[in-house]
C-alpha positions as CSV (number, residue, x, y, z in Angstrom):
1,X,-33.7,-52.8,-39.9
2,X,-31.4,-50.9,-42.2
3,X,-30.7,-52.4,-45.8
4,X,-34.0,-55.2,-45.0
5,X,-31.9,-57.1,-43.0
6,X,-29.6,-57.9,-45.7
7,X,-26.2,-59.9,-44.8
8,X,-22.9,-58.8,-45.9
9,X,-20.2,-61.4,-47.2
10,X,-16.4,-60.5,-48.0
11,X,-14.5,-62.6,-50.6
12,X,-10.8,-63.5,-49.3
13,X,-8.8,-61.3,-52.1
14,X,-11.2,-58.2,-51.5
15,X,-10.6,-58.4,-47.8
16,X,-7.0,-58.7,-47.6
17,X,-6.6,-56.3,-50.3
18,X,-7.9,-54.0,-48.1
19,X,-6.1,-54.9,-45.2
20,X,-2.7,-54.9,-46.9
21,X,-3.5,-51.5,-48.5
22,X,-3.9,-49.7,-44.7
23,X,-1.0,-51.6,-43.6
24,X,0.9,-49.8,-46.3
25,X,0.1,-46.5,-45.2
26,X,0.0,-46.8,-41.4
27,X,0.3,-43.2,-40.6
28,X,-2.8,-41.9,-43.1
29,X,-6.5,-42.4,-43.8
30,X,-7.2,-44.9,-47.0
31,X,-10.0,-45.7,-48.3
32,X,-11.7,-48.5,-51.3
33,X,-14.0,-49.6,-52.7
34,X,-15.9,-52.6,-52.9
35,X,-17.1,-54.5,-55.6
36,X,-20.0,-57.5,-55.9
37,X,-23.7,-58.0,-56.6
38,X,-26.6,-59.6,-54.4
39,X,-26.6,-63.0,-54.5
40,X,-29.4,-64.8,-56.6
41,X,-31.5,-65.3,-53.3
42,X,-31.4,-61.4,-52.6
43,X,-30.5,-62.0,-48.9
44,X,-26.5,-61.0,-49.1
45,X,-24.6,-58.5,-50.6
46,X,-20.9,-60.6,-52.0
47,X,-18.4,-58.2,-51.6
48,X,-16.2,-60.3,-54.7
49,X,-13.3,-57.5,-55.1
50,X,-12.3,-54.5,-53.7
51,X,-10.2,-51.4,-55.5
52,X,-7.9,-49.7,-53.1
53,X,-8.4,-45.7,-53.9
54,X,-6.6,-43.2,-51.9
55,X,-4.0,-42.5,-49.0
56,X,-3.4,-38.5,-49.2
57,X,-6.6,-36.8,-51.0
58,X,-9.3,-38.5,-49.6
59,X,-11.6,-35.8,-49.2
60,X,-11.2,-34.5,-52.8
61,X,-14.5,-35.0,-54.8
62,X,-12.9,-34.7,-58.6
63,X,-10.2,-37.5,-58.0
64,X,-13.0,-40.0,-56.8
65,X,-15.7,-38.9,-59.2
66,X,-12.8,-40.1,-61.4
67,X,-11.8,-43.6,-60.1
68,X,-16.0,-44.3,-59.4
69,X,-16.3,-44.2,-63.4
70,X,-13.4,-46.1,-64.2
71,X,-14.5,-48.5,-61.6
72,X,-17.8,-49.0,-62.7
73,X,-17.0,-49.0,-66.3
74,X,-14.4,-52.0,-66.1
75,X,-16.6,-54.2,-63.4
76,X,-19.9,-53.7,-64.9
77,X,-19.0,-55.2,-68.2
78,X,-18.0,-58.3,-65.7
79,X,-21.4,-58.0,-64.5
80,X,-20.5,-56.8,-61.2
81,X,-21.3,-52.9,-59.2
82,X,-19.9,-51.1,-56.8
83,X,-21.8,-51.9,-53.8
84,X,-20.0,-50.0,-50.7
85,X,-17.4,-48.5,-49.4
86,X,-14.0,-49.4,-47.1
87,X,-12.3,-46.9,-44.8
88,X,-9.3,-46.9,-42.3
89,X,-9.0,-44.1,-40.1
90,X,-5.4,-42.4,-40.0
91,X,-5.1,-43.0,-35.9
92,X,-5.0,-46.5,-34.6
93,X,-7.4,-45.2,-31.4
94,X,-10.0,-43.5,-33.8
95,X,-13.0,-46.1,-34.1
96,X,-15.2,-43.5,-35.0
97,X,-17.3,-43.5,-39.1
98,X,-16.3,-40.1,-39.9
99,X,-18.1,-37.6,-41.8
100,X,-16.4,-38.2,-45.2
101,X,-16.3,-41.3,-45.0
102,X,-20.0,-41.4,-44.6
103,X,-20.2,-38.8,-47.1
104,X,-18.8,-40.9,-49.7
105,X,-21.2,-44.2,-48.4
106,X,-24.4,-41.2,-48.9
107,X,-22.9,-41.0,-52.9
108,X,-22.5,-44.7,-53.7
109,X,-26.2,-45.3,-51.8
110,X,-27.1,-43.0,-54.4
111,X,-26.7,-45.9,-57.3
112,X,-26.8,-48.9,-55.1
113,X,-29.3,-47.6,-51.9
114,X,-28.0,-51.2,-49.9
115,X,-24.5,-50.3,-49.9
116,X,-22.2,-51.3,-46.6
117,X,-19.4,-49.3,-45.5
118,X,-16.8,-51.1,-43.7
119,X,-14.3,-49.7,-41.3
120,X,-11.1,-51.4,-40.4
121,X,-11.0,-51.9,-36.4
122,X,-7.6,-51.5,-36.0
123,X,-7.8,-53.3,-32.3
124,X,-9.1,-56.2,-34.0
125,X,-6.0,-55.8,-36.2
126,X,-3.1,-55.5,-33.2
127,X,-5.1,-58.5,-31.6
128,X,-5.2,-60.9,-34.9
129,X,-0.8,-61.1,-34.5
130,X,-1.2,-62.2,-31.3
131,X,-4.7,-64.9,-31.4
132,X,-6.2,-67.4,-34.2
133,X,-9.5,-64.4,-34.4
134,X,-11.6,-65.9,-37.7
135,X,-14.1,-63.1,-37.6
136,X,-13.5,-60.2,-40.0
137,X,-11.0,-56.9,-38.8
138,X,-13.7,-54.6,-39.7
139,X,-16.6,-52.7,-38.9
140,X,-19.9,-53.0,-41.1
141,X,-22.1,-50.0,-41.3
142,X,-25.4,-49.8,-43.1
143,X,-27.7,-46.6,-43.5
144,X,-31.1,-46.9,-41.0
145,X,-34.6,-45.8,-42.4
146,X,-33.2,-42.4,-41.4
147,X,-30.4,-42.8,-43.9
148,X,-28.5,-42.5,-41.1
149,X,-25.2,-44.8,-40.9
150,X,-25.3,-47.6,-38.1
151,X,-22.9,-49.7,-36.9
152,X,-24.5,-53.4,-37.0
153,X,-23.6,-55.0,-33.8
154,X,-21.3,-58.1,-34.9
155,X,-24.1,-60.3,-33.0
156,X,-26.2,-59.7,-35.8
157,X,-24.7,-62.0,-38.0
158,X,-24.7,-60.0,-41.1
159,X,-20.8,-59.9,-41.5
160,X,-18.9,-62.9,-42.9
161,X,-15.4,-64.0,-44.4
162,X,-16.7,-65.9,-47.6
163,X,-13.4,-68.1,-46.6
164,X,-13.1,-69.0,-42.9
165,X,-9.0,-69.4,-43.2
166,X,-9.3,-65.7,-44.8
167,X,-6.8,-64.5,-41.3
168,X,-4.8,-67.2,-41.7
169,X,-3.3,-65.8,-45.4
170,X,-3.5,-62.5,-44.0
171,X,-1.0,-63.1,-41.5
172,X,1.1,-65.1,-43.7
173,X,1.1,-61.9,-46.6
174,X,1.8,-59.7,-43.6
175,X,4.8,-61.6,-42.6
176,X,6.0,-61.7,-45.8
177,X,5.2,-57.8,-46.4
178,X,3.1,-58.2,-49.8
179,X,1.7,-54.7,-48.6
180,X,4.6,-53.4,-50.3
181,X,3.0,-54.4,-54.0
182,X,-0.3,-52.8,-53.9
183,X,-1.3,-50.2,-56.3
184,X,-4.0,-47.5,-55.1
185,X,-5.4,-44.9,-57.8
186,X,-3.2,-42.1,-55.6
187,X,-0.1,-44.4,-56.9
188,X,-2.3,-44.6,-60.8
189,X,-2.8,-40.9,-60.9
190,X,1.4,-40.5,-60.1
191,X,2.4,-42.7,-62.8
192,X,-0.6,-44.7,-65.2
193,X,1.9,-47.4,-65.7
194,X,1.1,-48.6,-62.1
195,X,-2.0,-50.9,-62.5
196,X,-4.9,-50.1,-59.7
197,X,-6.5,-53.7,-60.8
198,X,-3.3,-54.8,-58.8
199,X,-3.4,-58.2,-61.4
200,X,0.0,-59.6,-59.5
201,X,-0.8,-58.9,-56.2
202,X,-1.9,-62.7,-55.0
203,X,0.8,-64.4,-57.4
């Protein structure tokens, strides 16, 4: 089994985060990254944070070399890594990993070899406004013995909210449009005075 059967766990901040940041750029790709460490038992990855990156040069190697050092640099000192990868595709009907996005999982699996990418389903997403869904809106990938990326069947287990009311304050920020206040290194690179830490976003 890819990644030794390791299980996957997203904190309620990092995961909404993410959410909020595709919402805010319906019509293009975005991407993030997320932030944790294995747990003291070794059997799950805890996703604790997530950085929002881009939403109009995703492909571009120099900005994301960029925003991977200044990532690392301010979480490792907190004693957390980067340990995978987030990606919404720009069409609502594409449920496909696509190459860059893999490309980018291949680099970070380069530092931290069991890193997930996740990918947001955006079915899952147009159903959650309309049912009480408690799973997670997202995909998880992990790379096979092949270092090939697989998507882990979500009867496996080895995806989880950390906080089971997670969709609940989902739906309750989307309602009230918090989307509208987060800050993605695209929006850092514009003007530095916009803070991709995103400190005020769950005030």
């Amino acid at each position: 089994m890819g990644s030794n059967g390791l299980r996957y766990e997203i904190a309620q901040n990092a995961y909404i985060k993410l959410v909020l940041h595709s919402l805010k750029h319906p019509t293009s790709a975005v991407n993030g990254i997320l932030i944790g460490r294995i747990s003291p038992s070794n059997d799950v990855v805890e996703i604790a944070d997530a950085v929002p990156l881009f939403h109009s040069h995703i492909p571009l190697l120099p900005q994301l070399e960029i925003s991977l050092i200044l990532i690392e640099e301010y979480f490792s000192a907190k004693g957390l890594n980067i340990v995978g990868y987030f990606h919404a595709n720009e069409r609502s009907d594409d449920s496909e990993l696509g190459s860059v996005a893999k490309n980018i999982g291949d680099h970070i699996c380069r530092y931290f070899p069991q890193a997930a990418v996740l990918l947001l389903d955006n079915k899952k997403l147009d159903a959650l406004k309309k049912s009480k869904e408690r799973s997670a809106i997202m995909q998880l990938y992990v790379r096979d013995t092949s270092k090939n990326w697989k998507l882990v069947s979500s009867d496996a287990n080895r995806f989880s909210l950390k906080e089971p009311s997670a969709n609940v304050v989902l739906l309750d920020y989307i309602a009230t449009e918090k989307w509208n206040g987060i800050v993605d290194f695209d929006d850092h690179l514009d003007d530095i005075s916009k803070d991709w830490l995103n400190p005020g976003l769950f005030n």
